[in-house]
C-alpha positions as CSV (number, residue, x, y, z in Angstrom):
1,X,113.0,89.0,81.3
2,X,114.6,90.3,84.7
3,X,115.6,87.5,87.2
4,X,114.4,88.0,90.5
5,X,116.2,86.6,93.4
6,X,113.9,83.7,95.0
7,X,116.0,84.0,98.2
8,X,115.4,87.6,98.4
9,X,111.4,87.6,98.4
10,X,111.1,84.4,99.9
11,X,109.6,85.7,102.9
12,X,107.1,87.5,100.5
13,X,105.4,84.0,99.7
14,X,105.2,82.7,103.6
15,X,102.2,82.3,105.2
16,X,101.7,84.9,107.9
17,X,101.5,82.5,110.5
18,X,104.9,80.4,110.0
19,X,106.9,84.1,109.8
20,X,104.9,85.9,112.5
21,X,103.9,84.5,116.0
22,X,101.2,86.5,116.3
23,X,99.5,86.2,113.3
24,X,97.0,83.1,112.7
25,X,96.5,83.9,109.2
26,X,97.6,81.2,106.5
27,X,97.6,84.2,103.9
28,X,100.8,84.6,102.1
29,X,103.0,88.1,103.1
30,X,102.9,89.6,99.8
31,X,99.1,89.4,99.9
32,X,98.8,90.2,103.5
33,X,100.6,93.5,102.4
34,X,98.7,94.0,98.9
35,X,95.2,94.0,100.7
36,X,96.7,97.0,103.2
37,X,97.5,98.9,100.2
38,X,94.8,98.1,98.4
39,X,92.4,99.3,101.6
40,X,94.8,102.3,102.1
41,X,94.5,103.6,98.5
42,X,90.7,103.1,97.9
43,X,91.0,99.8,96.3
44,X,93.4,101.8,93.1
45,X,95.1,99.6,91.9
46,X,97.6,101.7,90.5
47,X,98.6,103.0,93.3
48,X,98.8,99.8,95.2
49,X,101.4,98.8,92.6
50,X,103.5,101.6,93.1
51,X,103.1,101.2,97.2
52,X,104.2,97.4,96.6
53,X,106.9,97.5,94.1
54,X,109.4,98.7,96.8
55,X,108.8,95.3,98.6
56,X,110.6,93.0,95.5
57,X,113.7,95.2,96.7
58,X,113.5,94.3,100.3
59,X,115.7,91.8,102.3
60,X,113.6,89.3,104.2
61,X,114.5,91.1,107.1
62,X,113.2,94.9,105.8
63,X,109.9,92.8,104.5
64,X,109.2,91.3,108.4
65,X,109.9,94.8,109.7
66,X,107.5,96.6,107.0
67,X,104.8,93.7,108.2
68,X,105.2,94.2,111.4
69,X,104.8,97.8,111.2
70,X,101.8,97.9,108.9
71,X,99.7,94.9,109.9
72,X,100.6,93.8,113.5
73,X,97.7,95.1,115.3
């Protein structure tokens, strides 16, 4: 089984509102981010697991910036 480094995604499992100030939403990052995909890619599934993947990669810091940029409205 591959070991993924908690530190790395834990900004994946924060509520949107105690990593973003201008978010009210209690909904965890990772989800906030899967339910963009999902709406982006027609609800495939597939695809939104491809467009996702990149994310267990990410440094806190590259997952704020990729929130920010998709869902700060």
């Amino acid at each position: 089984m591959a070991e993924v480094d908690v530190e790395k995604t834990a900004t994946l499992d924060e509520p949107m509102n105690a990593v973003f100030d201008w978010s009210d939403s209690e909904t965890p990052v990772r989800d906030a981010l899967w339910d963009y995909y999902m709406e982006k890619n027609s609800k495939d599934t597939d695809k939104t697991v491809v467009d996702m993947k990149p994310t267990l990669d990410m440094s806190d810091d590259e997952v704020k910036a990729l929130a920010e940029k998709l869902l700060k409205k």
